[in-house]
C-alpha positions in Angstrom: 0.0 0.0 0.0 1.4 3.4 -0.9 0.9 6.8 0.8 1.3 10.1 -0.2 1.7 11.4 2.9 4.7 11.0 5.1 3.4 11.3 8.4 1.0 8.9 7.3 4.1 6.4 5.8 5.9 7.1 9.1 2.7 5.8 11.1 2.4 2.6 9.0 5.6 2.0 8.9 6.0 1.8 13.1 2.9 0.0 13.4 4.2 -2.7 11.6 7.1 -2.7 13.9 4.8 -2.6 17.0 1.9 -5.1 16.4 0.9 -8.0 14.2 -1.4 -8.3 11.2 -1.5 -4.7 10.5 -4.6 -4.6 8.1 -6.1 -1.5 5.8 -9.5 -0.4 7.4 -9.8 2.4 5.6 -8.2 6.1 4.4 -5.6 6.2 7.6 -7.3 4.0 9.4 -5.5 0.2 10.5 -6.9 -2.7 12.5 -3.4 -4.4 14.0 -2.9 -7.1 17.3 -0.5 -6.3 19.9 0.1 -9.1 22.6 1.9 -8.7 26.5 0.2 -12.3 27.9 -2.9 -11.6 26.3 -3.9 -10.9 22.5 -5.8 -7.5 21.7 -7.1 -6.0 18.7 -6.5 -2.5 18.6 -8.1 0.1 15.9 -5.8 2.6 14.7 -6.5 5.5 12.7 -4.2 9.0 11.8 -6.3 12.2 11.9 -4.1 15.6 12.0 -0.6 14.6 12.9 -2.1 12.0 15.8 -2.4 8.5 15.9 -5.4 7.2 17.7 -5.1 3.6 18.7 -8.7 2.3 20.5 -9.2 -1.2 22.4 -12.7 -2.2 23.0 -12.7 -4.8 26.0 -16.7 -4.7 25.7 -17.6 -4.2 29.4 -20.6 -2.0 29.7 -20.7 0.7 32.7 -24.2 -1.2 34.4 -23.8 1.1 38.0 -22.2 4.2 39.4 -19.3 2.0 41.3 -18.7 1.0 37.8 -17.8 4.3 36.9 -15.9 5.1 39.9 -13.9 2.5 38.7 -13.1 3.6 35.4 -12.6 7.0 36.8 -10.3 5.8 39.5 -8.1 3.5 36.7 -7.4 6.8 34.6 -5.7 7.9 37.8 -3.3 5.3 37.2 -3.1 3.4 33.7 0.1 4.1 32.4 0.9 4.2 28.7 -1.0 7.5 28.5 -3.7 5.2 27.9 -7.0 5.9 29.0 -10.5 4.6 29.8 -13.2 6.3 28.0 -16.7 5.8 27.5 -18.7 5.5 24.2 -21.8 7.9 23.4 -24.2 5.9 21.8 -23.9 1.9 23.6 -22.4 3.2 26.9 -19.2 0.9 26.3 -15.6 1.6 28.0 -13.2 1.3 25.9 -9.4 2.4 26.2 -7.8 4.9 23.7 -5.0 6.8 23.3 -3.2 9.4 20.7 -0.1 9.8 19.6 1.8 12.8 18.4 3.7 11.8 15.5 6.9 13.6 15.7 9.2 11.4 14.0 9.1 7.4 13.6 11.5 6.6 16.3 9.6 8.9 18.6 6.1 7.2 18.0 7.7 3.3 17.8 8.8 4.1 21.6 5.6 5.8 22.2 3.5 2.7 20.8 5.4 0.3 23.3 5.3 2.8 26.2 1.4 2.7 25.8 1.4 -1.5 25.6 1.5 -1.9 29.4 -1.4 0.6 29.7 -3.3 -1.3 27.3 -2.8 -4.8 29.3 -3.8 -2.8 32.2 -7.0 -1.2 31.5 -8.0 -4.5 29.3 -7.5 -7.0 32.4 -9.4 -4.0 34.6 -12.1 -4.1 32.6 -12.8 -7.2 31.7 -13.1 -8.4 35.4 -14.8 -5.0 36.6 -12.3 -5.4 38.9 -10.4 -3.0 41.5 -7.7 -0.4 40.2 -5.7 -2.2 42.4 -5.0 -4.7 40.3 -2.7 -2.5 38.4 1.2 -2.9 38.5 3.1 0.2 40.1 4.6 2.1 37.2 8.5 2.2 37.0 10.2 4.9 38.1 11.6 8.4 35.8 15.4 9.2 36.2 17.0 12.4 35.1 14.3 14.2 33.8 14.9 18.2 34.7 10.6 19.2 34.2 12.1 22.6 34.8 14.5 22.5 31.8 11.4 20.8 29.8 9.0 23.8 30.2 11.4 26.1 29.9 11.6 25.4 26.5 7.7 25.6 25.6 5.9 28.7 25.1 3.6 28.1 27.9 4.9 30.6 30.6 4.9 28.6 33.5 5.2 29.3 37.8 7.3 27.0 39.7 5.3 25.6 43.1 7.5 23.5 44.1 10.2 20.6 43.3 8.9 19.3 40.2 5.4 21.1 40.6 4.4 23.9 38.0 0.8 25.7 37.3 0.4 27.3 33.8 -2.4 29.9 32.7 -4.6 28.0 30.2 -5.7 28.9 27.1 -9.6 29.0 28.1 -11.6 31.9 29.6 -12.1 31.1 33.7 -10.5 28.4 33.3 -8.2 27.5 36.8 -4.5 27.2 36.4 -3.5 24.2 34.8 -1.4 21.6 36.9 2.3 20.4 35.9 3.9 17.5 38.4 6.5 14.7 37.5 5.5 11.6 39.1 7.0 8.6 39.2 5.7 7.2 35.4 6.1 10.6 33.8 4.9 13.8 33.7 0.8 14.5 34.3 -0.5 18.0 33.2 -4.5 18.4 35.3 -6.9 20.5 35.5 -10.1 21.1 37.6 -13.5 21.1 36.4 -16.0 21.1 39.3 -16.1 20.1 43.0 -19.1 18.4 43.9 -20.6 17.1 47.4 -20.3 13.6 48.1 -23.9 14.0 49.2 -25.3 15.2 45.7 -25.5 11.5 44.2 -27.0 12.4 41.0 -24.5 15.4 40.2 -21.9 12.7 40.8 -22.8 10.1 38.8 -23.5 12.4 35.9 -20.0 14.2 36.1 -18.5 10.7 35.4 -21.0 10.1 32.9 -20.4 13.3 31.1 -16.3 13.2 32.0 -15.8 10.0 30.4 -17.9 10.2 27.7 -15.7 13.5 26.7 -12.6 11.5 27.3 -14.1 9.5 24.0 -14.5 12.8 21.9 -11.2 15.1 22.9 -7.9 14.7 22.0 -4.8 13.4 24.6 -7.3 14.1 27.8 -8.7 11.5 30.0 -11.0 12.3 32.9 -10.6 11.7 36.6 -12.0 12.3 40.1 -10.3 12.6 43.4 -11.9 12.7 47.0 -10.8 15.1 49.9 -13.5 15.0 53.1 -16.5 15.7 51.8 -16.3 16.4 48.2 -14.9 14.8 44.7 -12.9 16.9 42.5 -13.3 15.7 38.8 -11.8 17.1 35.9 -9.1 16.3 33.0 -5.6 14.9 32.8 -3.0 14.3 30.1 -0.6 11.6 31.1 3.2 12.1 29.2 6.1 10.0 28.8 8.7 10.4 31.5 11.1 12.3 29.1 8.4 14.5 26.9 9.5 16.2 23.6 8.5 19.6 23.7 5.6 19.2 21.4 4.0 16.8 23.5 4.1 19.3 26.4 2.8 21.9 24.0 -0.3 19.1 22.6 -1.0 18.4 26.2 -1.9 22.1 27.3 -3.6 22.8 24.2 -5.4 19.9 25.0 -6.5 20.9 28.4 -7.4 24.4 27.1 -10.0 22.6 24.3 -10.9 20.2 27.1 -12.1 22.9 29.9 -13.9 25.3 26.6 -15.8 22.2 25.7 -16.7 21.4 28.9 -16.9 23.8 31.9 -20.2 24.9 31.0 -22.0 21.9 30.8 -20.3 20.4 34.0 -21.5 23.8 35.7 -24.9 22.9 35.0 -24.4 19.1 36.6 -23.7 20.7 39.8 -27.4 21.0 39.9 -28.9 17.8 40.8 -32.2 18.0 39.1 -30.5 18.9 35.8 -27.8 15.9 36.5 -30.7 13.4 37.1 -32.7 14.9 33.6 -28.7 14.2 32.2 -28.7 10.7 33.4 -32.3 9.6 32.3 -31.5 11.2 28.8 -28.7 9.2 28.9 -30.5 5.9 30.0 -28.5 5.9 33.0 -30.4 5.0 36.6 -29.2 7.0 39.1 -27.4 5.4 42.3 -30.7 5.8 44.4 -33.0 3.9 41.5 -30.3 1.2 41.5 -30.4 1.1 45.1 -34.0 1.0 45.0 -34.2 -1.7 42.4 -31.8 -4.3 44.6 -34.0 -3.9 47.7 -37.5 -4.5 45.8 -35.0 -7.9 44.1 -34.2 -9.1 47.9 -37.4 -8.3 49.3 -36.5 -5.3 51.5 -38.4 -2.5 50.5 
């Protein structure tokens, strides 16, 4: 098969390196096998300078712990793979994209995502605990400081390896910019809701992952402190970043929190969160609860 482009050749080229019976499925678009223990079919398709590569474990969010687990596993798949949910049949599925820089750049990329794959496919498939997931490796040498430095995001130092940045989206809160132990994470907060507001909750997952299956790079997460849950959007980057995958992450977050902060404002309200969820066929935990009860004979 020939291509005119060169990103495009550059992409084909390292998938053939990376996975097994790499297959046309259309203009830029590849279905391929990788295998780590287990064989998985992975979708992958090129779309401005990115390569999206998709796994669909078909595991179907059925309750809101089910969500909390998908949103608790994007806190720590590694790969920059993420769990995501689909639109239309309410599927997770794990994606991730690619910057294609040059081809050595995305063939280490591609293998640094198989381990998140694995991951996130064993996780779902069991609707299992998070836990199950193998501590990331740990990053040596990487200066963060040095990194930014050399973006054109004008960044404020916090603390050892800890950086906010000014976004590129009107009210949004500053961005987020730590070195952890598997890379560098760039976050940034969408909404604080009470643990008490159960449909706001559940809908702010809903909506969260279901965005993580539209945008770019981001992947959505939730975090609890005393009485509340933070949720918002994280980009996950190799432990040694280029500079244009710094650059793609904040961009990313900026689109992210446009797209988004509105309609997450308007979750915060739990009558309008429990009209999201029954649009989106989604019971809310209190129905569910309801429904086990009336099943066992307690109500």
């Amino acid at each position: 098969m020939t291509y005119t482009s060169e990103t495009g050749e550059t992409a084909y080229r390292a998938l053939n390196q990376f996975a097994d019976e790499v297959e046309s499925d259309g203009p830029w678009r590849w279905k391929c096998v990788v295998r780590n223990g287990v064989r998985l079919p992975i979708t992958a398709s090129l779309e401005e300078g990115f390569l999206q590569l998709t796994c669909f474990p078909g595991r179907r969010h059925r309750s809101a712990t089910a969500l909390d687990n998908g949103l608790r596993c994007n806190n720590m798949l590694s790969g920059g793979v993420r769990v995501a949910l689909d639109s239309s049949s309410r599927v997770f599925h794990l994606r991730t994209e690619i910057a294609v820089v040059e081809e050595k750049q995305l063939l280490d990329r591609l293998h640094w995502t198989l381990g998140g794959f694995h991951e996130g496919y064993h996780l779902l498939k069991s609707g299992g605990s998070p836990g199950i997931i193998v501590a990331p490796t740990a990053a040596h040498g990487t200066n963060l400081s040095e990194l930014l430095r050399e973006t054109s995001w004008p960044c404020t130092e916090r603390g050892p390896d800890d950086f906010s940045v000014e976004l590129d989206a009107c009210s949004a809160p500053p961005a987020s910019i730590r070195m952890i132990a598997s890379g560098v994470v760039l976050s940034v907060e969408m909404a604080r809701v009470s643990m008490s507001a159960d449909a706001s909750r559940q809908a702010m997952a809903v909506f969260l992952l279901t965005a993580s299956s539209a945008l770019r790079l981001v992947r959505a997460f939730a975090e609890q402190a005393d009485v509340q849950k933070t949720f918002g959007f994280k980009v996950f980057l190799p432990p040694e970043p280029l500079t244009e995958e710094i650059e793609h992450g904040l961009a990313a977050l900026s689109i992210a929190y446009q797209m988004c902060a509105h309609e997450a404002s308007v979750l915060l309200d739990e009558a309008a969160a429990r009209c999201y969820l029954a649009a989106r066929n989604t019971p809310t935990q209190a129905i569910t609860n309801q429904r086990r009860r009336t099943h066992y004979g307690k109500a």
